[in-house]
N, C-alpha and C positions, 0 to 999 in steps of 0.2 A: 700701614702708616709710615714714610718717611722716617726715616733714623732723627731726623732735626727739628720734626714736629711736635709740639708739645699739644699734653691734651689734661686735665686737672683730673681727671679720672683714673683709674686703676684697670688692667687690662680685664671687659669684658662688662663693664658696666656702662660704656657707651651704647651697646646694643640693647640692655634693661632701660636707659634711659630714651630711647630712639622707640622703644616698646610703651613706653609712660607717653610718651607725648602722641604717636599712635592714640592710645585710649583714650585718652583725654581730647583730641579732636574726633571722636567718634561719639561719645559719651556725650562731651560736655559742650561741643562746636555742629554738632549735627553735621560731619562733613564725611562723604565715601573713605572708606579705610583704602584703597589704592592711590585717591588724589592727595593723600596726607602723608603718601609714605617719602617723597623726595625731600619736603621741608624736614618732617621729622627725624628723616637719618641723614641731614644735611651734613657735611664733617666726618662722616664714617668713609671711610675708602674701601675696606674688605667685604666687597660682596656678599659672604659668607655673614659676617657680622647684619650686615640688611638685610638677610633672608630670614636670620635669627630674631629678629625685630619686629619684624611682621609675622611668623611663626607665632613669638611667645602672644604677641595683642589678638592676633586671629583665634588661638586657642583661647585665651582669657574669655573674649567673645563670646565662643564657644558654650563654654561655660560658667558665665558669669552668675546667673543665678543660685549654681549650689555653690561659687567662692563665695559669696557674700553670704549664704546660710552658714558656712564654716567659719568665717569671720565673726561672723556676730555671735554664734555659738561660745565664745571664746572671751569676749567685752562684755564689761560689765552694763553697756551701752552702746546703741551700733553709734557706730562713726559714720561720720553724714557722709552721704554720694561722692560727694565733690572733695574730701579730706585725701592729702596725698599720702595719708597713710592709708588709709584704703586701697589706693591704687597699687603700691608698693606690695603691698601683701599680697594681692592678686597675682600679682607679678611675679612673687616668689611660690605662691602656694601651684599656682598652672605650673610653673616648670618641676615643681617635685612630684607632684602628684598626676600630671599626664603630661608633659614630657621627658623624662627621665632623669632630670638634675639632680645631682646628689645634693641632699639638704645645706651642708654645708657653703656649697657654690652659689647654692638659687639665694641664703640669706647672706651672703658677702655681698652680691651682685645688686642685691639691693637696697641695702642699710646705706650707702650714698645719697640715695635718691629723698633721704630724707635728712632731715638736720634737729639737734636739740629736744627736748620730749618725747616728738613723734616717732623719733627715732628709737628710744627704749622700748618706746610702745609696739613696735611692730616687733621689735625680735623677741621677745615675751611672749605676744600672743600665736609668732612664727613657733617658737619653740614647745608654746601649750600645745599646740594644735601638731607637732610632729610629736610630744612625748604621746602623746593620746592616740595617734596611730591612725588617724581619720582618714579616709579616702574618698574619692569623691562617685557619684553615681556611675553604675555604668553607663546607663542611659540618660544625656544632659534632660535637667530641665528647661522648657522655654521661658524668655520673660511674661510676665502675667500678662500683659496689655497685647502684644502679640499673641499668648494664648487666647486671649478671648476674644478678639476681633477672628481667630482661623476656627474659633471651637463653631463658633456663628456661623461659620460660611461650611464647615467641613467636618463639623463635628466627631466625635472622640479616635475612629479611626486615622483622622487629617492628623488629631495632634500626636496620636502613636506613632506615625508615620513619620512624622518630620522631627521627632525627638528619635527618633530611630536613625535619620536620613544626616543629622548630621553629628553622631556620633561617629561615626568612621570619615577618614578621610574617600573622598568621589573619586568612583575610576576615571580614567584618563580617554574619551572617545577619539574615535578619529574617524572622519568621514571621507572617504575614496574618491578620487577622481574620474576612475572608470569601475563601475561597479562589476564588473564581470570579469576582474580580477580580483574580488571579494575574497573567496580559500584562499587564493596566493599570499595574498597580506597577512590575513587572519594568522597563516603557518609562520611563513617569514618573521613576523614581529612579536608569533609568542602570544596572540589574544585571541578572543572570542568574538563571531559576528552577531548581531542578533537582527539584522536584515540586509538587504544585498548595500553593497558600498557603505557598510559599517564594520570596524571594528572596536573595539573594548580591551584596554589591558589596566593592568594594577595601578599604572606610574610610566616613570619613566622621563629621564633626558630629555626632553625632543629632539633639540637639533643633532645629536647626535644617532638620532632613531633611523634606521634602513628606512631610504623611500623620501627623507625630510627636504635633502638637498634636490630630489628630482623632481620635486612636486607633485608626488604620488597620491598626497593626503594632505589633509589640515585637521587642526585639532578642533573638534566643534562638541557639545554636547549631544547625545542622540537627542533629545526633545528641542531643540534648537537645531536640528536638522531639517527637522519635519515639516516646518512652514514651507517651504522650498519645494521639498518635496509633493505637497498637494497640488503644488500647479504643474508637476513630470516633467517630461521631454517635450519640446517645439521647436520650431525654426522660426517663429516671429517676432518680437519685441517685446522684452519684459522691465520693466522701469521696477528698481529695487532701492526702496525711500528708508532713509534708515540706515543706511547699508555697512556702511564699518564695523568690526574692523574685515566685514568680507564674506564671513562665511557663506551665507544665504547668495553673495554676488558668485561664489565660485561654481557655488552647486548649480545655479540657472545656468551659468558660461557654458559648465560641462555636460550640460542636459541638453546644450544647443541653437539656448536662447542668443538674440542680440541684445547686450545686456545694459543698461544704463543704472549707474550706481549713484547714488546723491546722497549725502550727509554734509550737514553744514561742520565738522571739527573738521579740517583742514588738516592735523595732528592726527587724527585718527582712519585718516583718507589717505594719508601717509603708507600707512603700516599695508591699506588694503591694496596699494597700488604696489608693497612689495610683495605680499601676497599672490596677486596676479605672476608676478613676474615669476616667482616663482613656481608657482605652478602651469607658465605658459599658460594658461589662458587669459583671455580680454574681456574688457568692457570697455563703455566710457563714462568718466568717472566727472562728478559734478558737484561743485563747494558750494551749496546756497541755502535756504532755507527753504525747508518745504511749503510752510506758509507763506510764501514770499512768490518763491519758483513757478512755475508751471511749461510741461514740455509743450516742444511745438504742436505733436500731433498723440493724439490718444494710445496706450499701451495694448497689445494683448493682451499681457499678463502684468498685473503691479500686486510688488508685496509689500505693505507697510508691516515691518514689523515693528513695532512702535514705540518709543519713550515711556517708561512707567517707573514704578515704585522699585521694580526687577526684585520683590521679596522672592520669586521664586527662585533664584539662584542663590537660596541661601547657604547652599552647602559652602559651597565656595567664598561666598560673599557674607562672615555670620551679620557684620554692622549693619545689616539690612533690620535685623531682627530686635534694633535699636532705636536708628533714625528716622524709622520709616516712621510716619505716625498718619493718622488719618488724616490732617490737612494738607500734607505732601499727595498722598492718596488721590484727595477731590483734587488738587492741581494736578494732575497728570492727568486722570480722567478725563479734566477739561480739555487738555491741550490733545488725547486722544481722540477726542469728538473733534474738533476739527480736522487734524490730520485725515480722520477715518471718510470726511467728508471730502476733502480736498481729492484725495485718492480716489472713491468712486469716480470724480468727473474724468480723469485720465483713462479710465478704461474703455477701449471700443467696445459696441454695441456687441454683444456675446462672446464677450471678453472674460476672463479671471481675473477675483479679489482676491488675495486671500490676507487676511487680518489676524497677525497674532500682537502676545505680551508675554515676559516672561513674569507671569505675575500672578500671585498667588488671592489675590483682591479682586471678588466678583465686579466688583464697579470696574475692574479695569478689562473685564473680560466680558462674561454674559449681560451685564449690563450695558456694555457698550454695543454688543451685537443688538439686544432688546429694542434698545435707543433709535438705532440705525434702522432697522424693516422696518419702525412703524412712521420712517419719514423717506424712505425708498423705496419705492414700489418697484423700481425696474432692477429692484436687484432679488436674487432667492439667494439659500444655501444648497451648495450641492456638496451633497453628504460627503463625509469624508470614508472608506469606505476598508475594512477590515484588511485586506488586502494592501494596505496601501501602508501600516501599521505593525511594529515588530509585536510577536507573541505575546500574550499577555496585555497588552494595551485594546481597550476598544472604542470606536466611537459615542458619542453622548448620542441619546435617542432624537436628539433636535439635530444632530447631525454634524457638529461639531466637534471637537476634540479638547479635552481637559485633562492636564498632565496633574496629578499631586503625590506629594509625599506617601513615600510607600508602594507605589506602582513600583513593579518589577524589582523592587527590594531583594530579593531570593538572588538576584545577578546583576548587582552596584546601582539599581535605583535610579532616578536621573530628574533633571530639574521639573519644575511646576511652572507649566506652558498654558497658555488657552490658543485656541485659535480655529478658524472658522472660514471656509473657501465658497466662494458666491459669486455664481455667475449675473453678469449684466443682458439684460433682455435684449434681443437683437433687434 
């Protein structure tokens, strides 16, 4: 901050309060926890201090259901949802209890955020709740309504799995640009591959990671590789709907295809054309609307990976596990029927579909394939096929592929995918 700048706060409570307002548009405004983090740490200048912001709300996230079991534990009465002494104590209790704040710092840092009453009240129940020694589970609980809509679809191993999946922090993938330099990366950067042009490591810098600056790799999840991957290597034209911020557009570049990339954010079309550049390869890159759009001439290959709820990237993403709620659900679904339909007609006559979500909601996945063969006849599934699949994952007996919590758990686990490749009849 400026030597000249004033700010009515005390060092290090700007970041708890850029953390309040975080939760509060995820909680209380139903809004993405990344498109909420530039207003809410509007005014902070230290990097550091905005990383710390979205850290302390992301963990809270994290674990919001057993703070609020330790909260109320402690009141003679829970404090309603929405009470900013609620939020406050969240605030303090996730940084003593898994992040490492020393008690004293996490209840300085946030006795501002409150004023008059509320304010006794939190350091009180702050104070019961450290003289008593509490700690919180190892393994987060999920919230109930998100329990029970996953228990329905994926029952009791889904929900071990995914209270499993996002107790640790997710390895950090990287996906290759020339696979058959696989070992070389894997050694060089220190990770593990678990198929060719994959590597896996703990963490990490990026841009300062060997390989970042030459375009050797990008950071992709392995289960967000995969779509890509089922349509291989070609020479012919692959239209990729969706496509920002890229991944899915680099992996066809480098497989051979001629690539056409189309997303209507113009912001996020951005990033993918410095992507490209960095990694030297091409496509060409198109700002419209898919419902809208349509290319000149039909694709070999088109990937709609498509618009959804994205609960599957919950590791990453916990406010998924929040906002998402079943009316968001049916509105994406819907808007994925049409996409899915739009996309079939761009495929030439014995052409590749292949149709993913990163979504953990059968309506956004099996359901929408179910939907789709029984009004396209000139389309099949063509398996997706063992081989083509890192160890331990296998294909669904319908022939498609379903990622969920707890797959490959034993070596960093990885998001909740569906997706499904279908050839157009010639």
């Amino acid at each position: 901050m400026p030597a000249n700048s004033y700010s009515p706060d005390p060092p290090g409570v700007p970041a708890r309060r850029a953390a309040l307002r975080l939760l509060d548009a995820v909680l209380r405004q139903g809004l993405p926890l990344e498109s909420a983090l530039d207003r809410a740490t509007a005014g902070i200048d230290r990097a550091d201090d905005r990383a710390l912001a979205r850290a302390i709300a992301a963990e809270t996230l994290r674990r919001l259901p057993d703070l609020d079991a330790l909260i109320d534990s402690a009141t003679a009465r829970p404090l309603p949802e929405d009470a900013k002494a609620r939020f406050a104590l969240r605030i303090a209790l996730v940084q003593t209890l898994a992040l490492g704040t020393p008690s004293h710092a996490a209840i300085a840092t946030v006795l501002p955020l409150v004023e008059g009453g509320p304010r006794k009240l939190v350091h009180g129940v702050f104070g019961t709740l450290s003289r008593r020694g509490d700690a919180l589970p190892e393994i987060p609980t999920l919230p109930d309504a998100t329990a029970i809509r996953w228990h329905a679809a994926w029952g009791d191993d889904g929900i071990e799995g995914a209270e499993h999946a996002i107790a640790v922090p997710p390895p950090l993938d990287l996906t290759l640009a020339d696979p058959e330099r696989t070992g070389e990366w894997a050694e060089a950067l220190g990770g593990e591959s678990l198929m060719p042009g994959h590597v896996r490591l703990p963490g990490g810098h990026v841009p300062e990671m060997p390989g970042f600056d030459d375009g050797a790799w990008w950071v992709q999840d392995l289960a967000a590789s995969l779509p890509a991957r089922l349509i291989g290597t070609g020479t012919g034209t692959a239209l990729d709907i969706c496509a920002a911020p890229g991944g899915k557009t680099m992996q066809l570049a480098a497989a051979g295809w001629a690539v056409t990339a189309l997303d209507n954010s113009p912001t996020r079309l951005e990033r993918l054309a410095d992507n490209l550049a960095r990694t030297k390869l091409t496509a060409e890159i198109v700002t419209a609307d898919a419902l809208l759009w349509k290319p000149a001439e039909p694709a070999d290959a088109v990937l709609l990976d498509a618009p959804c709820s994205a609960t599957g990237i919950f590791r990453r993403h916990p406010d998924v596990l929040y906002r998402v709620r079943p009316s968001i659900i049916s509105e994406m679904a819907a808007l994925q029927e049409r996409l899915f339909a739009r996309a079939a007609d761009w495929v030439k006559p014995g052409g590749t579909l292949v149709y993913a979500t990163c979504s953990l909601e059968p309506a956004e996945g099996e359901d929408q394939l179910r939907r789709f063969l029984s009004v396209r006849s000139d389309y099949r599934i063509d398996p997706v096929r063992q081989d083509e699949l890192p160890a331990g994952l296998a294909p669904h007996a319908d022939g498609y592929l379903r990622t969920l919590p707890g797959m490959l758990a034993e070596v960093g686990g990885l998001d909740g995918f569906f997706m499904v490749r279908l050839i157009r009849a010639a």
